[in-house]
PDB file with one MODEL, atoms N, CA, C and O in Angstrom:
MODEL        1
ATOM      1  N   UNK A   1       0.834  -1.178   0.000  1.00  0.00           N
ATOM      2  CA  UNK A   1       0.000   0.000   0.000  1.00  0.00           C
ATOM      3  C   UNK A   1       0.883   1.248   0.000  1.00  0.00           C
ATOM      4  O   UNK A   1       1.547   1.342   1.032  1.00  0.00           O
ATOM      5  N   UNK A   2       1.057   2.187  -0.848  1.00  0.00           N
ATOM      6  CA  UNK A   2       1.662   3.317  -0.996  1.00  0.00           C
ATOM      7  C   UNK A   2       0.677   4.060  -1.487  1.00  0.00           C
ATOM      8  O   UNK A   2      -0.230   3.924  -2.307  1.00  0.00           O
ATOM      9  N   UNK A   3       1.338   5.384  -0.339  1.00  0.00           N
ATOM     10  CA  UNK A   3       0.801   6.533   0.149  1.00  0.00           C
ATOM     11  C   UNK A   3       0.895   7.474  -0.842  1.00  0.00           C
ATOM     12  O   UNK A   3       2.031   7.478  -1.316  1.00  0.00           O
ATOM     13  N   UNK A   4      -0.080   8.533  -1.510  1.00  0.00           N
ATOM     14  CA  UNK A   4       0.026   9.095  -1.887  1.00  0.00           C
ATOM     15  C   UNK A   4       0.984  10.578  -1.490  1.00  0.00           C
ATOM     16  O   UNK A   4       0.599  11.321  -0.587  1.00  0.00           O
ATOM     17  N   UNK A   5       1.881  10.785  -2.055  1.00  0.00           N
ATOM     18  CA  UNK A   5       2.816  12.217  -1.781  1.00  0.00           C
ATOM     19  C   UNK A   5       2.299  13.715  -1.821  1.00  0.00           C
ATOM     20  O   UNK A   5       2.543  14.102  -2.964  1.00  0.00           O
ATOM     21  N   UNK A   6       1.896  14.400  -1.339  1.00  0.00           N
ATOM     22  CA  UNK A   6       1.409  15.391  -1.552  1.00  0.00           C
ATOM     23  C   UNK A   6       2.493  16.309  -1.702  1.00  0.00           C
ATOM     24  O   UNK A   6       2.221  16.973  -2.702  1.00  0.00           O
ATOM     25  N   UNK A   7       3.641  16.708  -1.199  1.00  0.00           N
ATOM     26  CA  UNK A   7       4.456  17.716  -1.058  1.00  0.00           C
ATOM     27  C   UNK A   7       5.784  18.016  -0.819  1.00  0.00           C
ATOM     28  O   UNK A   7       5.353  18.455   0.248  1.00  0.00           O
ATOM     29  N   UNK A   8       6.621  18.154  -0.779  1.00  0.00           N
ATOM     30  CA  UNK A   8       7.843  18.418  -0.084  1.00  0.00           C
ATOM     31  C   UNK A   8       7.852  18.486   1.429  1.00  0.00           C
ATOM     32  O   UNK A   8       8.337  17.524   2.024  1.00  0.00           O
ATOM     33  N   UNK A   9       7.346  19.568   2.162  1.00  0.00           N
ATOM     34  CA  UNK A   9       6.945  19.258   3.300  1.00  0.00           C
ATOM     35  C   UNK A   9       6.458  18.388   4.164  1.00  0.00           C
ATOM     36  O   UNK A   9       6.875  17.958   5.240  1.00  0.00           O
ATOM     37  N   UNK A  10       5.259  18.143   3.364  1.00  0.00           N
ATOM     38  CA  UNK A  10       4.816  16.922   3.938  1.00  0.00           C
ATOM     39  C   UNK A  10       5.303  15.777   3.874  1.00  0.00           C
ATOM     40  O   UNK A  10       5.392  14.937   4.769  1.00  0.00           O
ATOM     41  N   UNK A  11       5.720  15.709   2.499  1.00  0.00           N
ATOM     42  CA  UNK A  11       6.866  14.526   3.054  1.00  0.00           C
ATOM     43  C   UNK A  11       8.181  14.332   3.541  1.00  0.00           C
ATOM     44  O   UNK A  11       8.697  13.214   3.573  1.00  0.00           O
ATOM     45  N   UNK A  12       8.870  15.581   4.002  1.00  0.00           N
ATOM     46  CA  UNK A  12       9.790  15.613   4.592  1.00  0.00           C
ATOM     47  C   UNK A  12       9.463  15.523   6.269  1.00  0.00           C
ATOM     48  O   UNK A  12      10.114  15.019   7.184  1.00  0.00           O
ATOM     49  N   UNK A  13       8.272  16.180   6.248  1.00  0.00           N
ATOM     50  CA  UNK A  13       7.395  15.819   7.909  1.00  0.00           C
ATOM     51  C   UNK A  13       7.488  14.534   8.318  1.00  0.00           C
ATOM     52  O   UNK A  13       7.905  13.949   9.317  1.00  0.00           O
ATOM     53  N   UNK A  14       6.968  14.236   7.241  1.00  0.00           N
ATOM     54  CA  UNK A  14       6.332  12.601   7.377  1.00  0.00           C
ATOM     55  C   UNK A  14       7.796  11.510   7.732  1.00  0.00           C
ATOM     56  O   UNK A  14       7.688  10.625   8.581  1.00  0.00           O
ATOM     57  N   UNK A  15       8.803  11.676   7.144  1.00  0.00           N
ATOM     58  CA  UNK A  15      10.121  10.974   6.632  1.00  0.00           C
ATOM     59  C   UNK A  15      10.505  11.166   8.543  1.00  0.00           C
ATOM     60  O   UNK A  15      10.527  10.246   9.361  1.00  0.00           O
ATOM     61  N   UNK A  16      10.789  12.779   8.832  1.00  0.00           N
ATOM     62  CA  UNK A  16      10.993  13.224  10.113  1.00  0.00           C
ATOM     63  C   UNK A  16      10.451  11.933  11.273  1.00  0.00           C
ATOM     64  O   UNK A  16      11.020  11.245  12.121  1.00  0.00           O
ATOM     65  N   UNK A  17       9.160  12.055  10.806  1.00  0.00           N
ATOM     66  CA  UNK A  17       7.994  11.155  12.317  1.00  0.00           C
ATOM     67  C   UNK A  17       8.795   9.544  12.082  1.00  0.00           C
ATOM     68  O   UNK A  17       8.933   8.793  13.047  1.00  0.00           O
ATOM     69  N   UNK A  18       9.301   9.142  10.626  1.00  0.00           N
ATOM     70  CA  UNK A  18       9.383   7.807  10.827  1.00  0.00           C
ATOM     71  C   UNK A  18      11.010   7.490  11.524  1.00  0.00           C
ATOM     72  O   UNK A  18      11.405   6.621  12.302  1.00  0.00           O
ATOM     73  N   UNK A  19      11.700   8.640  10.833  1.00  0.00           N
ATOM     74  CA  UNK A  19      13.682   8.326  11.650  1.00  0.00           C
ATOM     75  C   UNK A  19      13.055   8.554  13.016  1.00  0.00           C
ATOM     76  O   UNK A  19      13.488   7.726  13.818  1.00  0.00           O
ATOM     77  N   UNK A  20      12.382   9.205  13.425  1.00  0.00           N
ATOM     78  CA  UNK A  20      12.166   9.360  14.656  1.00  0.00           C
ATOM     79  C   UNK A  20      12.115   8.106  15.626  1.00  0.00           C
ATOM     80  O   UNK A  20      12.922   7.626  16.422  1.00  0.00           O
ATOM     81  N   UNK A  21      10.400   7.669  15.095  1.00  0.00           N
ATOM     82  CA  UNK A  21      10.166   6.532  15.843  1.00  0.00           C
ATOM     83  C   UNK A  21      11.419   5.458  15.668  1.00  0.00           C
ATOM     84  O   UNK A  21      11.719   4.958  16.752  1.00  0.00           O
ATOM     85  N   UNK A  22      12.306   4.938  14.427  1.00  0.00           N
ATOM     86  CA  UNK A  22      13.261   4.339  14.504  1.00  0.00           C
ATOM     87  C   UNK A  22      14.603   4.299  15.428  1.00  0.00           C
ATOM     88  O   UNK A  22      15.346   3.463  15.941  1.00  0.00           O
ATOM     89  N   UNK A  23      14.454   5.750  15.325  1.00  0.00           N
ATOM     90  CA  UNK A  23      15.451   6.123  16.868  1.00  0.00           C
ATOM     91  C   UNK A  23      15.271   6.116  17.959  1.00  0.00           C
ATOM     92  O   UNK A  23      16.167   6.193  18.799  1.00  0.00           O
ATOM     93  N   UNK A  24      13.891   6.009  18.231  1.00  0.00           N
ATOM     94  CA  UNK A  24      13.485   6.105  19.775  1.00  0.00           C
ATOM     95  C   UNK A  24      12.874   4.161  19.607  1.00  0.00           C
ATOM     96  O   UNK A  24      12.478   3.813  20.719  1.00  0.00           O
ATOM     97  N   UNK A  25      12.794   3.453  18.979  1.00  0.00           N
ATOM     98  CA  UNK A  25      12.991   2.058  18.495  1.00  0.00           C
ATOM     99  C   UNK A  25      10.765   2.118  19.120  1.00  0.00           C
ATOM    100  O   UNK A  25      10.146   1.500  19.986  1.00  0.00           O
ATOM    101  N   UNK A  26      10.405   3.036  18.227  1.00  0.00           N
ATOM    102  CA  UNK A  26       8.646   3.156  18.753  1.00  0.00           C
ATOM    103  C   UNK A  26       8.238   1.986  17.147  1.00  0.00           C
ATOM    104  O   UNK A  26       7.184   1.456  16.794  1.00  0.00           O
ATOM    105  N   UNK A  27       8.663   1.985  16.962  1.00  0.00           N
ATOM    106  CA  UNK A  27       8.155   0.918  15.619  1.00  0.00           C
ATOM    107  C   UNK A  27       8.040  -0.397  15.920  1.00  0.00           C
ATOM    108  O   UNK A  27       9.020  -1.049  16.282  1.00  0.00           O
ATOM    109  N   UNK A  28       6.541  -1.042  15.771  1.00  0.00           N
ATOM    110  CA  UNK A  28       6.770  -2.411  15.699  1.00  0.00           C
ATOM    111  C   UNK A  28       7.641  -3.526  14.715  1.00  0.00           C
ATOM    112  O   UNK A  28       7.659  -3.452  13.487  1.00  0.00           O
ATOM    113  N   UNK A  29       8.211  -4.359  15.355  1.00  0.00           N
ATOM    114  CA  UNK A  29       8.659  -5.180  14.145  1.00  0.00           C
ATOM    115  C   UNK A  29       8.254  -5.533  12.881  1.00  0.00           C
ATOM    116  O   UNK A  29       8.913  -5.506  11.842  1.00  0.00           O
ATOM    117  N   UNK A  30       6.477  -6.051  13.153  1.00  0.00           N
ATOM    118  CA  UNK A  30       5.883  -6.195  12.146  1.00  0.00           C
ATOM    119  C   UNK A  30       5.874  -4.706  10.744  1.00  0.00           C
ATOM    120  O   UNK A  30       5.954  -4.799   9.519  1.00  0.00           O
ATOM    121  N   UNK A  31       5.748  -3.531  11.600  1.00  0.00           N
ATOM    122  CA  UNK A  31       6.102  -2.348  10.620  1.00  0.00           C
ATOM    123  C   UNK A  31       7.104  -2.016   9.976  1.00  0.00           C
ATOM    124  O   UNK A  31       7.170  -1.409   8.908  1.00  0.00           O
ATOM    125  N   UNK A  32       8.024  -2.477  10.728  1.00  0.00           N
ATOM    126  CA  UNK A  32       9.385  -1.877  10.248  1.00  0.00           C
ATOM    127  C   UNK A  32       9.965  -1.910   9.118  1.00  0.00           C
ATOM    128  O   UNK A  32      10.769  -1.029   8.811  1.00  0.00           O
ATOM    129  N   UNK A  33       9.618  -3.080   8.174  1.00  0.00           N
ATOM    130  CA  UNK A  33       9.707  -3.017   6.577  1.00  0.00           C
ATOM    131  C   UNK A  33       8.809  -2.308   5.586  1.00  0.00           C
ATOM    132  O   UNK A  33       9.106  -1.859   4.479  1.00  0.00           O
ATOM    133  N   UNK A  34       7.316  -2.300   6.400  1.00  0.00           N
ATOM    134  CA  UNK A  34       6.527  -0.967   5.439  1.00  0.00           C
ATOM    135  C   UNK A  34       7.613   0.264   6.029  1.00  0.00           C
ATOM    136  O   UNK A  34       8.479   0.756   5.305  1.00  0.00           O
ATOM    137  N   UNK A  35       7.461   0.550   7.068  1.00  0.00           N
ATOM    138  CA  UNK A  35       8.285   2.319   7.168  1.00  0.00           C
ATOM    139  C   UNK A  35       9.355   2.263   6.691  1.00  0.00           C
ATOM    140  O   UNK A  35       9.579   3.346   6.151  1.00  0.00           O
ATOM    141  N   UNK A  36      10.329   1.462   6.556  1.00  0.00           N
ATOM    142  CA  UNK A  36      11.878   1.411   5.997  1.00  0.00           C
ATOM    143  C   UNK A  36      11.119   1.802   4.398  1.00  0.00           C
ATOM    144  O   UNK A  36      11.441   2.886   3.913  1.00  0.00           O
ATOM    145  N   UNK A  37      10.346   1.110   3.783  1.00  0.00           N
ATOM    146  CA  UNK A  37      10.194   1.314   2.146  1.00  0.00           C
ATOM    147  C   UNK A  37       9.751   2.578   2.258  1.00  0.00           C
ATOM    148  O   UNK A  37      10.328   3.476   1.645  1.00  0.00           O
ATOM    149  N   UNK A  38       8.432   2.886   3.229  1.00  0.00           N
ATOM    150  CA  UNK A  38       7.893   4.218   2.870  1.00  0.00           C
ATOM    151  C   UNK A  38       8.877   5.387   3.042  1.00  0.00           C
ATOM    152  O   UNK A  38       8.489   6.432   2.520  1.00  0.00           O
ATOM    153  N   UNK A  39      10.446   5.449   3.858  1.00  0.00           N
ATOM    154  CA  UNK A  39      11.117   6.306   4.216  1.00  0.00           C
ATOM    155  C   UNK A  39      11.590   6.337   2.835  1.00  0.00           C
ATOM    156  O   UNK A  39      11.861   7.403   2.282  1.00  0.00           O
ATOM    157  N   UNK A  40      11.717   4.993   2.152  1.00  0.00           N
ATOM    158  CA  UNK A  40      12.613   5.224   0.900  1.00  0.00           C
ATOM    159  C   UNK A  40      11.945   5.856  -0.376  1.00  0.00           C
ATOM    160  O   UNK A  40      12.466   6.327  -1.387  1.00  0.00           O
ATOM    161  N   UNK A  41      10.786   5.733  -0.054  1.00  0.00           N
ATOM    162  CA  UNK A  41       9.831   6.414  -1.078  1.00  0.00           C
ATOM    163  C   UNK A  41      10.215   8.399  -0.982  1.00  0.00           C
ATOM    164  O   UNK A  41      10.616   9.312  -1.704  1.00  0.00           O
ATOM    165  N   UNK A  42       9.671   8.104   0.666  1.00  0.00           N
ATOM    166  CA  UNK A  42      10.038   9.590   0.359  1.00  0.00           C
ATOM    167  C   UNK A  42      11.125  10.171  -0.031  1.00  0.00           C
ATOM    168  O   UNK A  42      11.081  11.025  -0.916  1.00  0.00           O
ATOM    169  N   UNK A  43      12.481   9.745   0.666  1.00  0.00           N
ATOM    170  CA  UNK A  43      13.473  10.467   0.499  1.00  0.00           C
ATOM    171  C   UNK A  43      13.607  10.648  -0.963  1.00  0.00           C
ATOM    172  O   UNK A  43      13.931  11.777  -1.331  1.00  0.00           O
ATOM    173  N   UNK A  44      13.403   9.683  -1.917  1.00  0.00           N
ATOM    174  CA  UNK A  44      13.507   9.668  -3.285  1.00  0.00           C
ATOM    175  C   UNK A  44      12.376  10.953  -3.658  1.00  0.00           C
ATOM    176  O   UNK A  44      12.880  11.818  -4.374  1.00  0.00           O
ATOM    177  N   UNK A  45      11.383  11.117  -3.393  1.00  0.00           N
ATOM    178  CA  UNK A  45      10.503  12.078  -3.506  1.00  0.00           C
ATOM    179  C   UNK A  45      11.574  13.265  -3.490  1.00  0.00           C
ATOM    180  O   UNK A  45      12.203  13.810  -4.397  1.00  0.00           O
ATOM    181  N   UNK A  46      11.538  13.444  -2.183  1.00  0.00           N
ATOM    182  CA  UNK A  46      12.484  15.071  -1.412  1.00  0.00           C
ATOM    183  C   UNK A  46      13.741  14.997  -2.484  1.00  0.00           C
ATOM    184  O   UNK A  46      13.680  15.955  -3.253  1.00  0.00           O
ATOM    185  N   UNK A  47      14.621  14.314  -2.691  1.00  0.00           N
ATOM    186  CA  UNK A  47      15.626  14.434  -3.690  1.00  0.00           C
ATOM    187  C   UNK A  47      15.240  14.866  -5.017  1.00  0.00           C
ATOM    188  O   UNK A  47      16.048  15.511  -5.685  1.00  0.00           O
ATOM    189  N   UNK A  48      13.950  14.547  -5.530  1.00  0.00           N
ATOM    190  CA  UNK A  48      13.648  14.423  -7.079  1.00  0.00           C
ATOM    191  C   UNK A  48      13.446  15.902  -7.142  1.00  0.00           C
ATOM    192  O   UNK A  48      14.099  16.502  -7.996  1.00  0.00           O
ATOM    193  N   UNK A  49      12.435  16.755  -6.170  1.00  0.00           N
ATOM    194  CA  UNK A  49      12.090  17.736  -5.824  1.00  0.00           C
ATOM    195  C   UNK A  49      12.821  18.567  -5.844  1.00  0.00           C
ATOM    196  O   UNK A  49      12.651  19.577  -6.526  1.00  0.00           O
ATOM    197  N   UNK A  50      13.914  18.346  -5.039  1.00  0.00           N
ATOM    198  CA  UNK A  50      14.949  19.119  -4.741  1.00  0.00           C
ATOM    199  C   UNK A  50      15.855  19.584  -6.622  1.00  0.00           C
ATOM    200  O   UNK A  50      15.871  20.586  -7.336  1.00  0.00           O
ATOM    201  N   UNK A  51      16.459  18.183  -6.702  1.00  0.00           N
ATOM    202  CA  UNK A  51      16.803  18.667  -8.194  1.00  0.00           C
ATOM    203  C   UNK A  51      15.871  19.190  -8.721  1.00  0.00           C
ATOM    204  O   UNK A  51      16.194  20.307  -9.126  1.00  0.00           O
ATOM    205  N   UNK A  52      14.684  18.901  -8.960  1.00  0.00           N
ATOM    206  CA  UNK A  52      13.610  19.935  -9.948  1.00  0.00           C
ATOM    207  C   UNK A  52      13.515  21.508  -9.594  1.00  0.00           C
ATOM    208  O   UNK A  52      13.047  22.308 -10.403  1.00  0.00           O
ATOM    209  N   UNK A  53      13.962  21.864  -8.405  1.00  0.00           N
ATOM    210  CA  UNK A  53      13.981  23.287  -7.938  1.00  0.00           C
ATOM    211  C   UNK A  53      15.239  24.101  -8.268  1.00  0.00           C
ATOM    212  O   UNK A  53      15.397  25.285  -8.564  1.00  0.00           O
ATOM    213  N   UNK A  54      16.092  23.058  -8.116  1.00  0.00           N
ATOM    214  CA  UNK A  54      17.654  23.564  -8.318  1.00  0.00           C
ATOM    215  C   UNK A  54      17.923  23.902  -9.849  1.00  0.00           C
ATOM    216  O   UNK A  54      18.698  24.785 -10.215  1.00  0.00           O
ATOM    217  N   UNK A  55      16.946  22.824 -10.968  1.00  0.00           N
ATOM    218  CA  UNK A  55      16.962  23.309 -12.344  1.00  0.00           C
ATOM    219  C   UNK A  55      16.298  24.630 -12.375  1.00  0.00           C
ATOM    220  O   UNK A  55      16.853  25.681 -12.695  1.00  0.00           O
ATOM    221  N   UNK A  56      14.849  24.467 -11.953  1.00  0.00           N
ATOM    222  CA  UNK A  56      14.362  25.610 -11.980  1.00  0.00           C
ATOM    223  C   UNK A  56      14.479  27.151 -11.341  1.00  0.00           C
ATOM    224  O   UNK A  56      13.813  28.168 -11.536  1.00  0.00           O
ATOM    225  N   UNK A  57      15.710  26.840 -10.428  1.00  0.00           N
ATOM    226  CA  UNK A  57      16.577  28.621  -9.948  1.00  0.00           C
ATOM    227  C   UNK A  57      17.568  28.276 -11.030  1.00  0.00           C
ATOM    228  O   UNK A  57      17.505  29.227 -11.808  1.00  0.00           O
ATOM    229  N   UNK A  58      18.442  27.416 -11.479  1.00  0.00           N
ATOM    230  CA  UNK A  58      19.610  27.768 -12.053  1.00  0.00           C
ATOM    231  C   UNK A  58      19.066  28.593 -13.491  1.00  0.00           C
ATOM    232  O   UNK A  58      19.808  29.365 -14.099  1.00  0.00           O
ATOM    233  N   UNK A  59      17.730  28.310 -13.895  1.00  0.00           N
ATOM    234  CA  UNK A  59      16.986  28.909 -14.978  1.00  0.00           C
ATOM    235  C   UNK A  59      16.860  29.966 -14.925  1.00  0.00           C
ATOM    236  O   UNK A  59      17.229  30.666 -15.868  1.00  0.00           O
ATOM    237  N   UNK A  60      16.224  30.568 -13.679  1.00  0.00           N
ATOM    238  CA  UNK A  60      16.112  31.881 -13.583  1.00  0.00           C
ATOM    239  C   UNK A  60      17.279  32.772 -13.408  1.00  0.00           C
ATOM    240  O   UNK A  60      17.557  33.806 -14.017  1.00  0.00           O
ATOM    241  N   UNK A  61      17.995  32.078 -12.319  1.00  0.00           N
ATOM    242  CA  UNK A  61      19.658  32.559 -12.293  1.00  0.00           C
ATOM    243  C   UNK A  61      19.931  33.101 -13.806  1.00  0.00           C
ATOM    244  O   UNK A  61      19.875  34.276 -14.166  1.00  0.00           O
ATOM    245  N   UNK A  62      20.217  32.050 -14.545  1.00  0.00           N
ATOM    246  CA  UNK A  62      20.671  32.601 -15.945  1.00  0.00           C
ATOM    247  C   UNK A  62      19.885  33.643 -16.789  1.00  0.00           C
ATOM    248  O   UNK A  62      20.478  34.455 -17.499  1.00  0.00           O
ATOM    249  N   UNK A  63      18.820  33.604 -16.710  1.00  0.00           N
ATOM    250  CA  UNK A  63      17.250  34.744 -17.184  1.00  0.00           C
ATOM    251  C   UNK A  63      18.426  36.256 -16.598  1.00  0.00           C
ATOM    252  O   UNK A  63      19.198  37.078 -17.093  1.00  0.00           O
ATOM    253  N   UNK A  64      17.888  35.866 -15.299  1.00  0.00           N
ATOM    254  CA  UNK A  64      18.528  37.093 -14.921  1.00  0.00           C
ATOM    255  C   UNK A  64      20.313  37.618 -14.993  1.00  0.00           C
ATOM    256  O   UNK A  64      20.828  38.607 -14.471  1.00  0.00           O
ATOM    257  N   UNK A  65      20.692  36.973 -15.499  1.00  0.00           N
ATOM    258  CA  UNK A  65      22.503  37.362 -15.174  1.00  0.00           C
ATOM    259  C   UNK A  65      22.000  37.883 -17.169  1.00  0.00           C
ATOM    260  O   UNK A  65      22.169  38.975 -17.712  1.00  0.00           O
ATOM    261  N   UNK A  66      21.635  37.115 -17.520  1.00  0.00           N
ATOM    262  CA  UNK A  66      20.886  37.849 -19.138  1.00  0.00           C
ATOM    263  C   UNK A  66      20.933  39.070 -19.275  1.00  0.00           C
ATOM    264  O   UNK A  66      21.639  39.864 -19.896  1.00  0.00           O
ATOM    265  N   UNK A  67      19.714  39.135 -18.321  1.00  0.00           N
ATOM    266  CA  UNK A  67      19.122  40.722 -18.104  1.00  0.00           C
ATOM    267  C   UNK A  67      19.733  41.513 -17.834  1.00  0.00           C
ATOM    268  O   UNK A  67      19.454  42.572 -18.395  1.00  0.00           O
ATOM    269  N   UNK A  68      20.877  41.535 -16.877  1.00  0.00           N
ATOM    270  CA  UNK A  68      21.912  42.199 -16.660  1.00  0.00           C
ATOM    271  C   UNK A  68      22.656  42.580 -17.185  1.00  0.00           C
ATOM    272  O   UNK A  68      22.984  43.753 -17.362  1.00  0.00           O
ATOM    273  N   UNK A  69      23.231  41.313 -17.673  1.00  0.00           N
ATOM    274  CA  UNK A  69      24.277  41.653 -19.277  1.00  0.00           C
ATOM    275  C   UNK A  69      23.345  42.780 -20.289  1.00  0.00           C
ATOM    276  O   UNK A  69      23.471  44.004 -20.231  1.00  0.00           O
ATOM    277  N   UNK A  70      22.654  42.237 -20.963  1.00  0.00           N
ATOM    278  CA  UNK A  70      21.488  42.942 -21.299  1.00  0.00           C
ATOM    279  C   UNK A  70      21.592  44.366 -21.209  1.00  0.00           C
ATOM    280  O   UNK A  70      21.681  45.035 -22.238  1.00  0.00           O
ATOM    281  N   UNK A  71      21.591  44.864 -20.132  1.00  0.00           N
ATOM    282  CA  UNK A  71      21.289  46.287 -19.686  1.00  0.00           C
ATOM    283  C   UNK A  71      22.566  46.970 -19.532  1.00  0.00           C
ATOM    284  O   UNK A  71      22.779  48.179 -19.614  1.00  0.00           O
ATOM    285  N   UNK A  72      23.351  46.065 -19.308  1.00  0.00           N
ATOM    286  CA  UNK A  72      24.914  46.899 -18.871  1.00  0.00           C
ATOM    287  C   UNK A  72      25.197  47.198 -20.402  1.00  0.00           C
ATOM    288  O   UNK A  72      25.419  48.351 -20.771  1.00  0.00           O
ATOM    289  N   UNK A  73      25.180  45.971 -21.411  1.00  0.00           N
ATOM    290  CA  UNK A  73      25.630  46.436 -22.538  1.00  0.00           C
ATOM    291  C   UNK A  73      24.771  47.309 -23.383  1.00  0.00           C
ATOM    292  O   UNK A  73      25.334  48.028 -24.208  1.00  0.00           O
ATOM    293  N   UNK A  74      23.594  47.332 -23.287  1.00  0.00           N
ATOM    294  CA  UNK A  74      22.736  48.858 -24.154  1.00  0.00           C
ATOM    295  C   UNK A  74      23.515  50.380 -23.440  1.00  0.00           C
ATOM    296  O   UNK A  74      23.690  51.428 -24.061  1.00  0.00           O
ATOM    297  N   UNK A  75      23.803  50.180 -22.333  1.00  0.00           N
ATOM    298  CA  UNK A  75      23.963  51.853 -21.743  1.00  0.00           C
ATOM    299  C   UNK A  75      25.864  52.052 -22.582  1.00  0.00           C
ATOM    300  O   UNK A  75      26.501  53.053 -22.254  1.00  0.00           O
ATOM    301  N   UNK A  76      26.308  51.356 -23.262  1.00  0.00           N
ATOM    302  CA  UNK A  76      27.879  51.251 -23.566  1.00  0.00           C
ATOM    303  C   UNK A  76      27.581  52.338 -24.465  1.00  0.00           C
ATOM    304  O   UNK A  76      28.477  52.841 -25.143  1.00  0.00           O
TER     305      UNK A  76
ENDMDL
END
C-alpha cells in the first residue's frame, strides 16, 4: 500500500515522524519493513524535488545574469 505524496513538506514531515520513531525504536517489528520502504519512497521524492527546484533557480539565475548583461551592454 503506498501513500500518496502530496508535497515536499509533507513529506519531509512525514520521513521526520518515521527516523524518529526508529530512533526512539517506537516501531513495531511487524512495521518496520513498510516504514523502511515508505522512508525510501520519500526520500527519493524530497531528492527528485529538490533537483527539480535547483533546475528551476539555475533557470532563472541565468534569465537574470541575461538581463543584466542585457542592460549593462545597451547603456555602452
Amino acid at each position: 500500500m503506498t501513500k500518496k505524496t502530496e508535497g515536499y513538506q509533507a513529506s519531509y514531515d512525514e520521513l521526520q515522524k518515521i527516523l524518529q520513531a526508529l530512533e526512539q525504536g517506537d516501531i513495531d517489528v511487524d512495521d518496520l519493513s513498510e516504514k523502511v520502504k515508505r522512508a525510501g519512497e520519500l526520500i527519493e521524492f524530497c531528492q527528485k524535488r529538490l533537483r527539480e527546484t535547483e533546475v528551476q533557480v539555475k533557470k532563472v539565475m541565468e534569465k537574470f545574469e541575461k538581463s543584466i548583461g542585457d542592460e549593462n551592454g545597451d547603456d555602452s
